[in-house]
C-alpha positions as CSV (number, residue, x, y, z in Angstrom):
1,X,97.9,125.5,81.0
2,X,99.3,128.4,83.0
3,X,96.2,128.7,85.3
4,X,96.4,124.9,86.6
5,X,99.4,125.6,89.2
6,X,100.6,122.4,90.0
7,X,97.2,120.4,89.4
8,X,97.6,117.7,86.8
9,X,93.8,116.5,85.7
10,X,93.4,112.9,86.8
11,X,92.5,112.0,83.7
12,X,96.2,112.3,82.2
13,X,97.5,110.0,84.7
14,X,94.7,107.7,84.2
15,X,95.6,108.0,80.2
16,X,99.6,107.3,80.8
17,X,98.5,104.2,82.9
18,X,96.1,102.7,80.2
19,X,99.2,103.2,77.8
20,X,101.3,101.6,80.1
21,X,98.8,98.4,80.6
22,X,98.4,99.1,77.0
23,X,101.7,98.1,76.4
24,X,102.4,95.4,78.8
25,X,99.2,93.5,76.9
26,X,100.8,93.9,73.3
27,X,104.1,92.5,74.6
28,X,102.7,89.3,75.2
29,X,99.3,88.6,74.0
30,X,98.7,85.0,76.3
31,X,99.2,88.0,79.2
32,X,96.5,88.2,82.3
33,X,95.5,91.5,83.6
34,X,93.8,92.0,86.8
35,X,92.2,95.5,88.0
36,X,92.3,95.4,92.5
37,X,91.0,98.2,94.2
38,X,90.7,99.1,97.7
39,X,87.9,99.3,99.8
40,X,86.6,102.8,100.7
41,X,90.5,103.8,100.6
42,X,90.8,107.4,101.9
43,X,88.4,106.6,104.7
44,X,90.6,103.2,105.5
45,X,93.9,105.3,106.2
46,X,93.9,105.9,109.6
47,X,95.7,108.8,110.8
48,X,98.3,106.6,112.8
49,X,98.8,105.1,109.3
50,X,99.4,108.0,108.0
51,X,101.4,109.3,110.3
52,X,104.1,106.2,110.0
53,X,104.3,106.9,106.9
54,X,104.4,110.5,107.0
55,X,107.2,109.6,109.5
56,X,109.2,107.4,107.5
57,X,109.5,109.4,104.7
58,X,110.4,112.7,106.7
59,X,113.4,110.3,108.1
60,X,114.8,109.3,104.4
61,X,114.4,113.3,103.4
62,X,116.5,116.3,104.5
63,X,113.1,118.4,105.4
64,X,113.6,120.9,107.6
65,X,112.4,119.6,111.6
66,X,109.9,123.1,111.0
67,X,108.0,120.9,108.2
68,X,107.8,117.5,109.6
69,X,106.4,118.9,112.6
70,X,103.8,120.8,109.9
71,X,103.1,117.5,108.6
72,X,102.4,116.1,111.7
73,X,100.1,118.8,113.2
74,X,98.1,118.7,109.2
75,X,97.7,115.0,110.4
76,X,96.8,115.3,113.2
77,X,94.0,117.9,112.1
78,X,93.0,115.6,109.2
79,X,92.0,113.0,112.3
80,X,90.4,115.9,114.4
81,X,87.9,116.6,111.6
82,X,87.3,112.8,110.9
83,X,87.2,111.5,114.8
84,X,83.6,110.7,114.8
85,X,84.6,108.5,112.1
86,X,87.7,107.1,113.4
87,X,89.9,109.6,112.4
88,X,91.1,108.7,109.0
89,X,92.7,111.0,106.4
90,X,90.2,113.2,104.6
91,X,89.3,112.5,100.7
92,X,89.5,115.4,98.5
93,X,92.6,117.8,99.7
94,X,96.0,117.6,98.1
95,X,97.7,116.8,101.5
96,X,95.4,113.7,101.7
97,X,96.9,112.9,98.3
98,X,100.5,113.4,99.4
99,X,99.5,110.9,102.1
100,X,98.1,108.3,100.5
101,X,100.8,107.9,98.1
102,X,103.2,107.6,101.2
103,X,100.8,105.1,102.8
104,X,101.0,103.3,99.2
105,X,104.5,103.3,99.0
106,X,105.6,100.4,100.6
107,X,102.9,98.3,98.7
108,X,105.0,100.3,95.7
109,X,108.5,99.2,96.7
110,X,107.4,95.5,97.6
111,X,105.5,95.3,94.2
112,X,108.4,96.7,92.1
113,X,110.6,93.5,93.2
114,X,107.7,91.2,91.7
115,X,107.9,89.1,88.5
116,X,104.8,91.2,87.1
117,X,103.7,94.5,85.6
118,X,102.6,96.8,88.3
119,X,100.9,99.6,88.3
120,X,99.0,101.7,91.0
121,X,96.9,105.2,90.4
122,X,95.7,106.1,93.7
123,X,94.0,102.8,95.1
124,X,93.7,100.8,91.7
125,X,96.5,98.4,91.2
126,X,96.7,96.5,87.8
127,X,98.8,93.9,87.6
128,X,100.1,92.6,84.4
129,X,101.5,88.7,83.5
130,X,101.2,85.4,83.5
131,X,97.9,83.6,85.1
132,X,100.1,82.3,88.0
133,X,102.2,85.6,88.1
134,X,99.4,87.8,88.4
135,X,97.6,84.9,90.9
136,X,101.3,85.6,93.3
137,X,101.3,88.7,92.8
138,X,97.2,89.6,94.1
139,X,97.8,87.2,97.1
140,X,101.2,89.2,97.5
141,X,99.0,93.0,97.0
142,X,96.5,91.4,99.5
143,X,98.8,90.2,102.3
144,X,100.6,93.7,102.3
145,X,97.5,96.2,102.6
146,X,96.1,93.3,105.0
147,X,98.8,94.1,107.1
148,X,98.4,97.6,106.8
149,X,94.4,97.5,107.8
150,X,93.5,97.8,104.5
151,X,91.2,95.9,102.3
152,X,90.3,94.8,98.7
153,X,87.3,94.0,97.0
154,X,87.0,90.5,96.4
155,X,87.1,88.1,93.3
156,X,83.2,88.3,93.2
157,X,83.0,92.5,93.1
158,X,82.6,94.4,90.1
159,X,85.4,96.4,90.9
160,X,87.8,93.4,90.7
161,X,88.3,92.2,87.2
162,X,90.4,89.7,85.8
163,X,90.3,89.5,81.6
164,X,93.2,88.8,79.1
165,X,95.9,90.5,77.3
166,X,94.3,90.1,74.3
């Protein structure tokens, strides 16, 4: 569609990720899949988190100094508008996208190394194995966003569901 610029309804991201999962299930039938999401995400990533990773990235890119220091300043306004509320990135805006997925990226490159399928879309991770892989690999997911100051639902929440490949 010519009008959507460069915004890609969610819903075909959502649709290659449930082929993906798809997928990964028909492989191997005896297959465990687990759904993990994170706890009121967007308002979870603080600004200094944010900011790191806003950081790190800007240091393994050739931006120019003009748009890191952008970055920083949008940031830094993101925490201004949010600092009655601990100054977290904002839901909604396509820069608080951009952030996320730099927040998310180390849980990314940690999780690509694993013995399991992985897959994130925003702050849903499915993982996709065996009963013990997919066991490693949540405890794994948890310890990593612990570390980060974010947290998932637990075993006992609707929004964490563990079912079989079949």
């Amino acid at each position: 569609d010519l009008c959507s610029g460069i915004f890609e309804h969610y819903m075909i991201g959502l649709q290659r990720r449930h082929d993906v999962i798809s997928s990964l299930c028909r492989r191997d039938g005896d297959s465990t899949v687990q759904f993990i999401d994170i706890k009121k995400f967007y308002p979870s990533v603080s600004c200094a988190l944010a900011l790191g990773a806003w950081k790190r990235a800007c240091s393994n890119s050739d931006l120019p100094s003009s748009m890191v220091l952008l970055g920083e300043r949008l940031i830094s306004d993101h925490g201004e508008q949010t600092s009655s509320a601990g100054g977290h990135i904002l839901t909604g805006p396509m820069f608080s996208h951009l952030l996320a997925n730099l927040v998310m990226r180390s849980v990314d490159d940690a999780m690509g190394e694993a013995d399991v399928g992985y897959l994130r879309y925003v702050d849903d991770i499915t993982l996709v194995g065996t009963k013990a892989q997919v066991s490693r690999a949540a405890d794994k997911v948890r310890g990593i966003l612990d570390s980060m100051g974010l947290t998932v639902h637990d075993e006992s929440s609707e929004k964490t569901i563990n079912i079989t490949a079949a």
